[in-house]
C-alpha positions in Angstrom: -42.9 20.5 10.0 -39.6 21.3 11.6 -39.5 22.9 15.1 -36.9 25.5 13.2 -39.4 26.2 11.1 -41.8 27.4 14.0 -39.5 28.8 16.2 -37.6 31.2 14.0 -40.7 33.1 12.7 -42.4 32.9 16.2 -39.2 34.6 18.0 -38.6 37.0 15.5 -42.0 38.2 15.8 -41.9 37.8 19.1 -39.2 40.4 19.0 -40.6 42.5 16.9 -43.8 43.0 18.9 -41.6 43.4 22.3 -39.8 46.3 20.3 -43.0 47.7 18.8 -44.6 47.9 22.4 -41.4 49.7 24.5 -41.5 52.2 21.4 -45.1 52.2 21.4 -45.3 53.0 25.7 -42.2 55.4 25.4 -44.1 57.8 23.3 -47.7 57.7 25.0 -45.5 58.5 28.2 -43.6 61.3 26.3 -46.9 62.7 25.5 -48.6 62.3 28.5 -45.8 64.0 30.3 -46.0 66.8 28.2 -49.5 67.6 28.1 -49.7 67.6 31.9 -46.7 69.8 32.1 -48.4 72.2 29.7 -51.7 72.2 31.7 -50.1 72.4 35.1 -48.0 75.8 33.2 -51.6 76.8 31.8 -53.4 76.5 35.2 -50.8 78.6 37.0 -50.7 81.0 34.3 -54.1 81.7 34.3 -54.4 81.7 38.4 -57.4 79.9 39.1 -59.8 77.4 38.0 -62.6 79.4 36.9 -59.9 81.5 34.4 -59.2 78.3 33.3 -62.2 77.1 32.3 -63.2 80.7 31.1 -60.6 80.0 28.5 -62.1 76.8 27.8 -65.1 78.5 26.6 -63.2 80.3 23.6 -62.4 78.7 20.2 -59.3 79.3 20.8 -58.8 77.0 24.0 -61.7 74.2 22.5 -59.0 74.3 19.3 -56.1 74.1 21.7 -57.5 71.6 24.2 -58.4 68.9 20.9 -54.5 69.2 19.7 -53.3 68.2 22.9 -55.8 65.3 24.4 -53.5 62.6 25.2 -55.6 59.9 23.6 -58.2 60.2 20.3 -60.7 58.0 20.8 -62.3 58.4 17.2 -60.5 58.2 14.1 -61.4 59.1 10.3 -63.8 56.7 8.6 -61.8 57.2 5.3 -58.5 55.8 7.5 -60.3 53.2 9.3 -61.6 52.1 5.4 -58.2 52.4 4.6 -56.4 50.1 7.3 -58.9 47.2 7.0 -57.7 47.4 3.2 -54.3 47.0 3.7 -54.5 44.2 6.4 -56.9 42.3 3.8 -54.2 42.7 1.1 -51.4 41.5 2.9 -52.9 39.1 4.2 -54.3 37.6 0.9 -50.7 37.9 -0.1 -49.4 36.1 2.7 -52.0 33.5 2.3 -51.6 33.3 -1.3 -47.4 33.0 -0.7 -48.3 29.8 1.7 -50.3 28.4 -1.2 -47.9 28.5 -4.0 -45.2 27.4 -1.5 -47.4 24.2 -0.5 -48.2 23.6 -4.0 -44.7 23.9 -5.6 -42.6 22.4 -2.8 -43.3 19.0 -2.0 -41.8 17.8 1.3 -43.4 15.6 4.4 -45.6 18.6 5.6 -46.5 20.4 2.7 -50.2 20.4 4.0 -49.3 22.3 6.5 -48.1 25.6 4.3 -51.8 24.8 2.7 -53.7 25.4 5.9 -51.7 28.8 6.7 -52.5 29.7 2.7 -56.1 28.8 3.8 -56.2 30.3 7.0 -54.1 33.7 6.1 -56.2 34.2 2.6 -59.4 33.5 4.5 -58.5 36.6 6.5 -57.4 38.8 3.8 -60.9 37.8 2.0 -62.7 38.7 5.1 -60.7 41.9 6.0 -61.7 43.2 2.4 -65.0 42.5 2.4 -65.4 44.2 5.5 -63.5 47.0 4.0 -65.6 46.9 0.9 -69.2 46.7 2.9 -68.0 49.3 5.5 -67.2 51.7 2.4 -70.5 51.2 0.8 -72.2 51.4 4.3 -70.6 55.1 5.1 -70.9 56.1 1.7 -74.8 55.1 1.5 -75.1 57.1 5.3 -73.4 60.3 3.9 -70.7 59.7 6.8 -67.4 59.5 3.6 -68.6 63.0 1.8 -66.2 62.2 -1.4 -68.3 65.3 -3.3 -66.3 68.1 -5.1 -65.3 70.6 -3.0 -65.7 68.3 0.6 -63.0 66.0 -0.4 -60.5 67.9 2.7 -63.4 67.5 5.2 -62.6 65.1 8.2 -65.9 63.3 9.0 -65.4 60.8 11.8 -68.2 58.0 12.7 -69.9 58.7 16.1 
């Protein structure tokens, strides 16, 4: 295989993930900096720490203090589902792309688009069958309630 063949791909990804994780650290510190701003404004507002946490106590501040926690350790079963789906997918699709491109161009190191078919479609495989088996799992444990009427409901996998 040619080094140009390597290297391209590598450094643009390379690039992309560099980008993705400047992005990715400017907004957690955006957010971070505004939630402590807002609870250093809420504590001296209130005065002390006992009005603070007396405000805690109503729905109102439980509601508040959920929308603004700086990190959500918990997400949606339906979105977790979801994600593990669409990795599978494109990687079966990439994977399948590496096949068809070892199969209809031959050249010295064809064999080497076949392993990253192999390799790449093996994941997508395994990422839906995950998918698939988590779905079933949640949906045999009543966590996904899909039922009329409890389709809006936000059940989340403790």
């Amino acid at each position: 295989m040619n080094t140009e063949m390597v290297v391209l791909p590598a450094f643009c990804g390379m690039i992309s993930f560099v980008i993705w994780a400047v992005v990715n650290a400017w907004q957690r510190r955006d957010r971070f900096r505004f939630v402590s701003e807002f609870n250093s404004r809420l504590l001296d507002r209130l005065g002390s720490t006992k009005d603070f946490s007396d405000f805690l106590q109503t729905d109102g501040g439980k509601q508040l203090m959920d929308a603004l926690t700086v990190e959500r350790g918990m997400t949606d079963a339906r979105d977790r589902i979801l994600r593990a789906t669409q990795t599978g997918v494109v990687f079966l699709t990439l994977g399948l792309g590496f096949l068809f491109l070892g199969w209809r161009y031959s050249f010295a190191n064809h064999d080497t688009f076949t392993v990253l078919g192999t390799i790449a479609s093996s994941l997508g495989v395994g990422f839906l069958f995950s998918s698939g088996t988590t779905y079933w799992l949640a949906r045999t444990l009543g966590v996904l309630d899909l039922g009329p009427g409890r389709a809006g409901r936000q059940s989340v996998v403790r």
